[in-house]
VEXDREN-2710 file (C-alpha; in Angstrom, 1 decimal):
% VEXDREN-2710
k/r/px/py/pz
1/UNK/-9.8/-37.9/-16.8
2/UNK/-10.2/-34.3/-17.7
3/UNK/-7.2/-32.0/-16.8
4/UNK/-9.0/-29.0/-15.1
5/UNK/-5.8/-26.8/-14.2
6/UNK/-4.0/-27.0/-17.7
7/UNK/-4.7/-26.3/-20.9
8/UNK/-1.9/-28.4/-23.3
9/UNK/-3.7/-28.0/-26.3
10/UNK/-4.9/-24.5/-25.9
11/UNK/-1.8/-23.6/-25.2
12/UNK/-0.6/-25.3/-28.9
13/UNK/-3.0/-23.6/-30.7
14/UNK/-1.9/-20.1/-29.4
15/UNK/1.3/-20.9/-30.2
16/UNK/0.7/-22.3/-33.5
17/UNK/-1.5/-19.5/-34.4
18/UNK/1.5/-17.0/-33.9
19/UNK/3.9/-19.5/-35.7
20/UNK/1.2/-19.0/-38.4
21/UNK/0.8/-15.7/-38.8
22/UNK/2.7/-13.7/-36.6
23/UNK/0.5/-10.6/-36.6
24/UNK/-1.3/-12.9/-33.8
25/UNK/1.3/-12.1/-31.3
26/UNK/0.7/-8.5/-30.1
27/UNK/-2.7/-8.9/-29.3
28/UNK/-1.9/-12.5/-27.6
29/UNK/0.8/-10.3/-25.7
30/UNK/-1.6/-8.3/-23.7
31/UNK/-2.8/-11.0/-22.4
32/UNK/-0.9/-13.7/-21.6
33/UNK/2.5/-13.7/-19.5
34/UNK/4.8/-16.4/-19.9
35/UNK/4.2/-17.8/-17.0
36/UNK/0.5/-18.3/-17.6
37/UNK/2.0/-21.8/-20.0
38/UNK/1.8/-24.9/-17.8
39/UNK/5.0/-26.7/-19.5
40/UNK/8.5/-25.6/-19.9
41/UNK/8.8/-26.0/-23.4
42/UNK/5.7/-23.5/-24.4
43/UNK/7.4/-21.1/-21.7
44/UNK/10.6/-21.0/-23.6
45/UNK/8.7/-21.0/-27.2
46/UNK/6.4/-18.0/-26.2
47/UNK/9.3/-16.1/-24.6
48/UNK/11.4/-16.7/-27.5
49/UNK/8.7/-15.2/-30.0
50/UNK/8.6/-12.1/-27.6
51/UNK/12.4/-12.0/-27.7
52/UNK/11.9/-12.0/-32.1
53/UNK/9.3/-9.3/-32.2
54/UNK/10.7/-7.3/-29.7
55/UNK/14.1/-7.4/-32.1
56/UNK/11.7/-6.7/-34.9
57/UNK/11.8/-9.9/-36.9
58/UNK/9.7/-12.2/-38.7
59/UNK/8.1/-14.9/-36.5
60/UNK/7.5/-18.5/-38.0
61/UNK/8.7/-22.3/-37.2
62/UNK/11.6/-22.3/-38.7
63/UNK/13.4/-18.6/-37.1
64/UNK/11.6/-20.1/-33.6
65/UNK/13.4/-23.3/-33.8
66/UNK/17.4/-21.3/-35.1
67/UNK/16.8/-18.8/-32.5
68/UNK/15.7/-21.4/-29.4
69/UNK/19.1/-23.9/-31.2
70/UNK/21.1/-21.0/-30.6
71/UNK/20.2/-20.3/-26.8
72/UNK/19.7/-23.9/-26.6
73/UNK/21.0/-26.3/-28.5
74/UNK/19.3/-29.4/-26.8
75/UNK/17.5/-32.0/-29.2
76/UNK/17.2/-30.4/-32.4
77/UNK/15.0/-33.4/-33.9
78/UNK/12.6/-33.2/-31.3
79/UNK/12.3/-29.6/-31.0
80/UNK/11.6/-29.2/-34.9
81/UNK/9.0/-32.2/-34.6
82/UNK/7.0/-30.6/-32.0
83/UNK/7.0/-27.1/-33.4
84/UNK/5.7/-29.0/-36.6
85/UNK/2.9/-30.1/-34.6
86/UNK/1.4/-27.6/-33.0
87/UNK/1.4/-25.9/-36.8
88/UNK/-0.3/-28.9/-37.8
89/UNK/-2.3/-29.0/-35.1
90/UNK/-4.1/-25.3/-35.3
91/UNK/-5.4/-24.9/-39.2
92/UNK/-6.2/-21.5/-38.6
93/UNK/-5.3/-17.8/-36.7
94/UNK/-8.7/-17.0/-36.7
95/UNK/-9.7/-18.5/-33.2
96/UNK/-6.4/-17.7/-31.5
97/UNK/-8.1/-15.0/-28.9
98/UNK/-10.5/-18.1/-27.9
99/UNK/-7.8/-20.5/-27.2
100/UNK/-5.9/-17.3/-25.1
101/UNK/-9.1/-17.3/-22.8
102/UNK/-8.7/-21.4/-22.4
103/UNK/-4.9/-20.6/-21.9
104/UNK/-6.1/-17.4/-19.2
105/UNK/-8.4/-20.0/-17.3
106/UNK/-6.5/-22.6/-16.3
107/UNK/-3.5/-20.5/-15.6
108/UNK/-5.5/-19.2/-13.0
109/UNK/-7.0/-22.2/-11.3
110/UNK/-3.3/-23.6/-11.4
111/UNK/-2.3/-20.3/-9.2
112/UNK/-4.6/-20.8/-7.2
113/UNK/-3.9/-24.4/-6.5
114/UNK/-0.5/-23.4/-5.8
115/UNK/-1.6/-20.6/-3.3
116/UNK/-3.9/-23.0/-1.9
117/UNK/-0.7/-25.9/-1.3
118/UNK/1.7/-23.0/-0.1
119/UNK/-0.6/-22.0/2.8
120/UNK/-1.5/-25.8/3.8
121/UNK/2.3/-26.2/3.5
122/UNK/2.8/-23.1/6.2
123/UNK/0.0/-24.7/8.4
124/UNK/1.7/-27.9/8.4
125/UNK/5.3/-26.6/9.4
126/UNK/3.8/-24.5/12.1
127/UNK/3.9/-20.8/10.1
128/UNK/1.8/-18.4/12.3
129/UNK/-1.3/-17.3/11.0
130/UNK/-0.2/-13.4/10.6
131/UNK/2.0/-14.7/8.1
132/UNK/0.0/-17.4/6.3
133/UNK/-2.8/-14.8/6.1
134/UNK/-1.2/-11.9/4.2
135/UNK/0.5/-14.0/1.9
136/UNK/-2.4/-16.2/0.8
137/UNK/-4.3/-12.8/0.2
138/UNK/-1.3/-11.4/-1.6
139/UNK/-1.6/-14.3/-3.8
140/UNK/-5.5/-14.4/-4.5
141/UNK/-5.4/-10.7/-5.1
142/UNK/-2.5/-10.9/-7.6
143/UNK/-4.8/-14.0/-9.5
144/UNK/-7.9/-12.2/-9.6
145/UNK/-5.9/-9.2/-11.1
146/UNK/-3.6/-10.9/-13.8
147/UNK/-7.8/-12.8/-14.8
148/UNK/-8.3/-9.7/-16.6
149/UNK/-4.9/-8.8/-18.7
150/UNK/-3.0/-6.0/-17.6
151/UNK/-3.7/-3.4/-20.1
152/UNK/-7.3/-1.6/-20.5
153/UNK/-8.8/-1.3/-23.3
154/UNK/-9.8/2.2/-24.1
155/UNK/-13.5/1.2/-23.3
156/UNK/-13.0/0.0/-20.0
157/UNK/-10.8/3.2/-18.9
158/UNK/-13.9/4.9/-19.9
159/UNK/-16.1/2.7/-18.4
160/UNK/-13.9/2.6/-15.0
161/UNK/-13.8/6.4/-15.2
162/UNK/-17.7/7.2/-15.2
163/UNK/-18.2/4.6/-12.5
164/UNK/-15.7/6.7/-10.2
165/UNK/-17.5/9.4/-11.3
166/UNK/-21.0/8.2/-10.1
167/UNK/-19.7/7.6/-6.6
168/UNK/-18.6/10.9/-6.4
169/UNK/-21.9/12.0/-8.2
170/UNK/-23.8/10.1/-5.4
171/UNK/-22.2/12.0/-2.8
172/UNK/-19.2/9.6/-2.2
173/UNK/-15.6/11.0/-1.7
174/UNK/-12.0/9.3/-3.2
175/UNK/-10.9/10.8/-0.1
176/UNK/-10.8/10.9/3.7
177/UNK/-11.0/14.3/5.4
178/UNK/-8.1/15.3/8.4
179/UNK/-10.3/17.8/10.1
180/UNK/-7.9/20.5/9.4
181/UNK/-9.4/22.6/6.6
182/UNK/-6.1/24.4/5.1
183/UNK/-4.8/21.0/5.3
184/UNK/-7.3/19.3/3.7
185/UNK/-7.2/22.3/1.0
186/UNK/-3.4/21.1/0.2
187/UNK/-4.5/17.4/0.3
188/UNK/-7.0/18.1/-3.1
189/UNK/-9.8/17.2/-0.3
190/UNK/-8.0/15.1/2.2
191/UNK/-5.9/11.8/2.3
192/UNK/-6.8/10.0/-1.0
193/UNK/-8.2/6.8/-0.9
194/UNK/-5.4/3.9/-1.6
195/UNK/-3.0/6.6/-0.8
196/UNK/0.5/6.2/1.3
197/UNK/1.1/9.2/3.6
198/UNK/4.6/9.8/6.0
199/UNK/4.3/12.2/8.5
200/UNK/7.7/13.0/9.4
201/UNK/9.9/14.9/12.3
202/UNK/12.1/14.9/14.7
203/UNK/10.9/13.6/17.9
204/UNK/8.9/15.8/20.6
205/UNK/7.6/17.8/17.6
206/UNK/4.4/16.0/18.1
207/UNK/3.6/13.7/14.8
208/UNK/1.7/11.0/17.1
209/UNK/-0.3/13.9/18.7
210/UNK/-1.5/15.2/14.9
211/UNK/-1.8/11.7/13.2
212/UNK/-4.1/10.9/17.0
213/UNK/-5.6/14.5/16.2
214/UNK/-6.6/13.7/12.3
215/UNK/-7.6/9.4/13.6
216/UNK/-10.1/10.6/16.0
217/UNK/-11.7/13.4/13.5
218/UNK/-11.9/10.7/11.1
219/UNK/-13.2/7.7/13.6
220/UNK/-16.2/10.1/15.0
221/UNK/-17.3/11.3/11.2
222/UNK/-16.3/8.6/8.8
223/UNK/-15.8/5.4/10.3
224/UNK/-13.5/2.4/11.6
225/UNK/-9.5/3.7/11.9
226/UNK/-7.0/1.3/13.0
227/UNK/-4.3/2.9/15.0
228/UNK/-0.7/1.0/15.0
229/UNK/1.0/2.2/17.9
230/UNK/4.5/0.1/18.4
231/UNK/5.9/2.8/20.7
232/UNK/3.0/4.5/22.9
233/UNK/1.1/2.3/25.2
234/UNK/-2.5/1.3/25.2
235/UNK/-3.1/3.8/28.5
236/UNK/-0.6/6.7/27.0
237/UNK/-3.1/6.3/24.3
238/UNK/-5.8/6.5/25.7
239/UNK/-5.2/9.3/28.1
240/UNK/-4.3/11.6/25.1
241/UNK/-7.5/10.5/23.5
242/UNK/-9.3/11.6/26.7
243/UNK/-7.2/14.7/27.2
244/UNK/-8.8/15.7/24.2
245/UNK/-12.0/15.4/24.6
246/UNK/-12.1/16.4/28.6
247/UNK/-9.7/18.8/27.8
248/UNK/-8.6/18.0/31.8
249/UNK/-3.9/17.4/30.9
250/UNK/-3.1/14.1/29.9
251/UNK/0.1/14.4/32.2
252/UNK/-3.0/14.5/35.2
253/UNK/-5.1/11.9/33.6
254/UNK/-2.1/9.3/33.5
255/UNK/0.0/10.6/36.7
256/UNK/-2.2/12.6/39.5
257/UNK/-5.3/12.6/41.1
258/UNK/-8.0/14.4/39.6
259/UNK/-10.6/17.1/41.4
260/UNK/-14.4/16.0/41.3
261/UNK/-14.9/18.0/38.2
262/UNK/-12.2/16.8/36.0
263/UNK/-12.9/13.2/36.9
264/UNK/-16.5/13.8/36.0
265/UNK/-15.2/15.1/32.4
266/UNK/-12.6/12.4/31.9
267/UNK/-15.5/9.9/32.7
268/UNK/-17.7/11.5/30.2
269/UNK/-14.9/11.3/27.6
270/UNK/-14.8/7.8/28.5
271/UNK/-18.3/7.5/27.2
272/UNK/-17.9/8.9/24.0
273/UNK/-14.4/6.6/23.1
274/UNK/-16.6/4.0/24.0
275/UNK/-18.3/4.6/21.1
276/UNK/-15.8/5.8/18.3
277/UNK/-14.5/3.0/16.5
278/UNK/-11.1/3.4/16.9
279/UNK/-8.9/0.5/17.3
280/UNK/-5.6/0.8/18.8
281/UNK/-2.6/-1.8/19.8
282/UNK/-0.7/-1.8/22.7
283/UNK/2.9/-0.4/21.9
284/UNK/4.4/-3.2/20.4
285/UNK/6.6/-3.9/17.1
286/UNK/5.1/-5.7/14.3
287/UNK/6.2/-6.8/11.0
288/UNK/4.5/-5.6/7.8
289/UNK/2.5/-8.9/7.5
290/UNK/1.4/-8.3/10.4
291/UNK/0.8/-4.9/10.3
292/UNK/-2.0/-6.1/7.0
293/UNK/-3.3/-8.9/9.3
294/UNK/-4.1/-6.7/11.8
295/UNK/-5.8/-3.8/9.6
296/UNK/-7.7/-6.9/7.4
297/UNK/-9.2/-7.9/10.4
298/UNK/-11.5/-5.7/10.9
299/UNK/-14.4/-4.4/8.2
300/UNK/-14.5/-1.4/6.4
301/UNK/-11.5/1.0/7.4
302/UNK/-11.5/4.0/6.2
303/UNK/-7.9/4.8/7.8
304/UNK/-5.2/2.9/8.8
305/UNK/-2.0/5.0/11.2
306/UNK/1.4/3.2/11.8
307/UNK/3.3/4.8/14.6
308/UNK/6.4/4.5/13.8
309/UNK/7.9/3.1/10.4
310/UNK/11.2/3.0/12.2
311/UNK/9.8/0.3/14.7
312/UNK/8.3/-1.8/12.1
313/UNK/9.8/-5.1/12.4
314/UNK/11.9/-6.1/8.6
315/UNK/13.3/-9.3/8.2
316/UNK/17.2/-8.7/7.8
317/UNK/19.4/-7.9/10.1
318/UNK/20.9/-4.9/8.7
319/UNK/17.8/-3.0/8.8
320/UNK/19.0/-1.4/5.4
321/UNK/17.5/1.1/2.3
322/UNK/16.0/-2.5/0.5
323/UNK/14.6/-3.5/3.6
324/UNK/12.7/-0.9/4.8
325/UNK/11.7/0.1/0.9
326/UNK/10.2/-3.4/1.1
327/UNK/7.8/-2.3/4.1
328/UNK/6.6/0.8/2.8
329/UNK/5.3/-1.2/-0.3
330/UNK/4.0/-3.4/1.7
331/UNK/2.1/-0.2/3.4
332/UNK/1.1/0.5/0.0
333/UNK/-0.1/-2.5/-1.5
334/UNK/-2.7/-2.3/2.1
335/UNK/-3.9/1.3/1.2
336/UNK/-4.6/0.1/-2.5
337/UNK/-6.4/-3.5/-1.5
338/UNK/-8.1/-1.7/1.3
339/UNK/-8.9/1.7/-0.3
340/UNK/-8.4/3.7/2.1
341/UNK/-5.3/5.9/3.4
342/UNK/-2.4/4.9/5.0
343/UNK/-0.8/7.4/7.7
344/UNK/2.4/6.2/8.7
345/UNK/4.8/8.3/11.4
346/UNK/8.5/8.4/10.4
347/UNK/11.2/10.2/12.1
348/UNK/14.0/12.5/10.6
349/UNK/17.7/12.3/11.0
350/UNK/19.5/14.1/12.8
351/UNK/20.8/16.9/9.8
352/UNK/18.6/19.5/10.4
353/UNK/19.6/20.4/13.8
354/UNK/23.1/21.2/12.9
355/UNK/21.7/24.1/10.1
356/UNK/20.9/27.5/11.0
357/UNK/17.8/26.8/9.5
358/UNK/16.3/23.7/11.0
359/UNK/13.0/23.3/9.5
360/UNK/13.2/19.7/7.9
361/UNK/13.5/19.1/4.2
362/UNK/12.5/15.9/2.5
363/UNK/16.6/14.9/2.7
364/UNK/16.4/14.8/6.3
365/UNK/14.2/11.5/5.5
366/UNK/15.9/8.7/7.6
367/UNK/14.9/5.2/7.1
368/UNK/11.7/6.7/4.9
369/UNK/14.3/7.9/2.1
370/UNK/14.3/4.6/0.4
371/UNK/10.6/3.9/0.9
372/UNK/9.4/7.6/-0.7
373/UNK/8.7/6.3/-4.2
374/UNK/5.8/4.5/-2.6
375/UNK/4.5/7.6/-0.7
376/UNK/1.6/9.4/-2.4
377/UNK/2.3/11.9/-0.2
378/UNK/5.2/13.7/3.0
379/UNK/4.2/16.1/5.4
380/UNK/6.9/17.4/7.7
381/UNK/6.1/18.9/10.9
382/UNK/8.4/21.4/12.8
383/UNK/7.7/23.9/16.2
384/UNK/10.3/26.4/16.1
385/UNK/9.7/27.2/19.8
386/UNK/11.0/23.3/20.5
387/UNK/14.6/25.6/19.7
388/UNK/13.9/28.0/21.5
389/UNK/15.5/28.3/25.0
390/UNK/13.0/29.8/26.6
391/UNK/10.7/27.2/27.2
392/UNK/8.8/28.8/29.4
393/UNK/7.5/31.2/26.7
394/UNK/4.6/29.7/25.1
395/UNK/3.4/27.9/28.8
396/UNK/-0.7/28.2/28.4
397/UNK/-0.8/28.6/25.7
398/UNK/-0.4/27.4/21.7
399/UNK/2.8/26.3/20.2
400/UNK/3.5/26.9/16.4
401/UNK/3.4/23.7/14.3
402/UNK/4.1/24.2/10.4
403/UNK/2.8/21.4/8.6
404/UNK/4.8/21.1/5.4
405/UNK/3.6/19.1/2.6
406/UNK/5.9/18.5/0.7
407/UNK/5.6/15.8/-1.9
408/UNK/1.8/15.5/-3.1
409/UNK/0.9/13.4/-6.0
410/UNK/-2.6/14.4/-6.1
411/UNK/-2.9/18.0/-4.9
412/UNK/-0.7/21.2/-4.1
413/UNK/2.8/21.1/-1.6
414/UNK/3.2/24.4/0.3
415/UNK/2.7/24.9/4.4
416/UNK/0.4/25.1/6.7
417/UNK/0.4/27.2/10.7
418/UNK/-1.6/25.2/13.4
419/UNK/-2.0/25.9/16.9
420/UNK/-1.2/23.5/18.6
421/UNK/-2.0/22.6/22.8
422/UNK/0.2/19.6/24.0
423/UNK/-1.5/19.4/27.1
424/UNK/-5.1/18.5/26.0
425/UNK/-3.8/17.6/22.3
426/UNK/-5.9/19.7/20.6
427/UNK/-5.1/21.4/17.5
428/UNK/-6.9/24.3/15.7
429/UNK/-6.5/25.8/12.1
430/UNK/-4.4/28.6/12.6
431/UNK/-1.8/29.8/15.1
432/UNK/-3.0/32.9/17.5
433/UNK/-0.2/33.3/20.0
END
């Protein structure tokens, strides 16, 4: 019966092409893994030809064979008969890159086999579907990347760069607009596509009333946004939402009773959330597996806000730097499959209220300072009137809040001055006191 997941003598002819003539190797090398041979003994020959040319020697049967004795020194006889073979075998380099796509093939219907058996494997123990899910995905999106080799050729970096062109040529945008113009000036257009954002401060500084602020811009002009709230409630939500739009004080909406005219706005508010495709959770904490499930499960995001990475649910019970560096790439590998931005709240320790100067740097990252290397990008929010002790001084009106980007991987850092009204959670572009 035909063997449709592995390729034995494919495999041998690769192999014996290199052992051939070992000029075969580099290009072989950008294409296959070690991994992508089926038996043990190809693994180890293949790595141990890496191993050679990597220390810049000669590759044939006979320096294979000392160097594999050396690491190894299992059945000599047998090794040196088989490496024979598979000389014997392939009379000629000349086809090698043919056998590699053989080789490329069945590796990857033997993946996905075994992606296939792991999730029938969770099923059958009982594994909850927010976790079966994501890593079944995981899986047949690592597959359907490794199909192609890892390195471009410089054809198809050309090729890939005018097709990104031609969506932005046809009006398209790599990029999701915040509504905040200076903002989105900073941003080189706005939160990039496949991009990882923090938004980070100390609490009562307001970060969940911005990242709501930016969520419903972009849900009423682009499209679907997902909003992860594991702290706020569905109706604490919602009422800032409304306060928004009504502009009637979301501390009235949620608490008091309302005259005839503001319960005529908030019911007109109501209308128009009604129709914004926003899609929110009800303040609890979530893993990042099922963070993904949750923002695969609906079609075409264009935005996806976690508040806050400090709730996010991680595996170990320390809660340490590995941990939570583990969930902001799992943030990141969403943005990227997804293509759109992640906005994810983080708070700040505790350092820059003992300075004089207490506008946060990226130091005062808390749990976030591990997890940064994934972020495409940090803005750091701070009110300087939260200090001041006269609270009473900006009552009616705006308070300050400096937006500081400041790590950008695809634009400009520097600051920007909203104004910004708790009450109705409403935020314009530049601060008038």
């Amino acid at each position: 019966m035909r063997d449709l997941i592995n390729a034995t003598e494919a495999e041998r002819a690769v192999l014996g092409a290199i052992l051939i003539d070992g000029k075969c190797l580099r290009p072989v090398a950008q294409k296959i893994r070690e991994d992508d041979f089926s038996t043990q003994t190809n693994r180890e020959i293949y790595r141990t030809m890496l191993a050679l040319d990597a220390d810049g020697k000669y590759i044939d049967g006979m320096l294979v064979g000392a160097a594999m004795r050396r690491s190894d020194p299992g059945d000599d006889k047998a090794l040196r008969g088989y490496l024979a073979q598979i000389m014997e075998l392939t009379p000629t380099s000349a086809n090698v890159m043919e056998y590699v796509e053989i080789v490329l093939e069945k590796a990857k219907r033997r993946r996905l086999r075994e992606a296939l058996t792991h999730a029938l494997e969770q099923i059958d123990t009982g594994e909850k579907d927010d976790t079966i899910l994501p890593d079944l995905e995981a899986a047949l999106a690592d597959n359907s990347r490794r199909s192609g080799g890892d390195l471009l050729s410089p054809k198809e970096q050309v090729d890939g760069f005018f097709a990104h062109r031609q969506r932005i040529d046809d009006g398209e945008k790599p990029y999701v607009r915040t509504g905040i113009k200076p903002l989105d000036r900073l941003l080189a257009g706005g939160l990039q596509e496949g991009g990882l954002y923090f938004m980070a401060a100390r609490p009562g500084m307001g970060k969940t009333a911005l990242a709501l602020y930016i969520a419903e811009y972009v849900a009423s002009t682009i499209g679907t946004v997902i909003f992860i709230s594991m702290e706020m409630t569905k109706a604490q939500i919602t009422a800032r939402r409304i306060a928004h739009i009504s502009l009637v004080n979301s501390k009235l909406i949620l608490t008091e009773e309302l005259t005839p005219k503001e319960y005529a706005d908030v019911a007109d508010a109501t209308i128009q959330i009604g129709k914004t495709p926003m899609y929110i959770t009800d303040g609890a904490a979530y893993s990042a597996a099922r963070i993904t499930a949750i923002a695969r499960s609906r079609k075409d995001v264009r935005m996806v806000v976690v508040d806050h990475f400090s709730l996010i649910s991680v595996p170990g019970r320390q809660r340490n730097d590995i941990e939570y560096a583990q969930a902001a790439h799992a943030l990141k590998n969403l943005a990227k499959t997804l293509n759109c931005p992640v906005l994810c709240l983080a708070q700040l320790n505790r350092e820059n209220e003992q300075r004089g100067n207490k506008r946060p740097r990226l130091s005062d990252l808390r749990e976030t300072g591990a997890a940064e290397q994934d972020a495409d990008g940090v803005l750091l929010l701070h009110r300087p009137d939260y200090y001041d002790e006269d609270k009473d001084a900006t009552k009616g009106g705006p308070s300050l809040m400096e937006v500081h980007v400041a790590k950008n991987r695809h634009g400009d850092t520097g600051k920007v001055e909203l104004s910004y009204y708790k009450a109705t959670n409403i935020f314009r572009e530049m601060f008038v006191k």
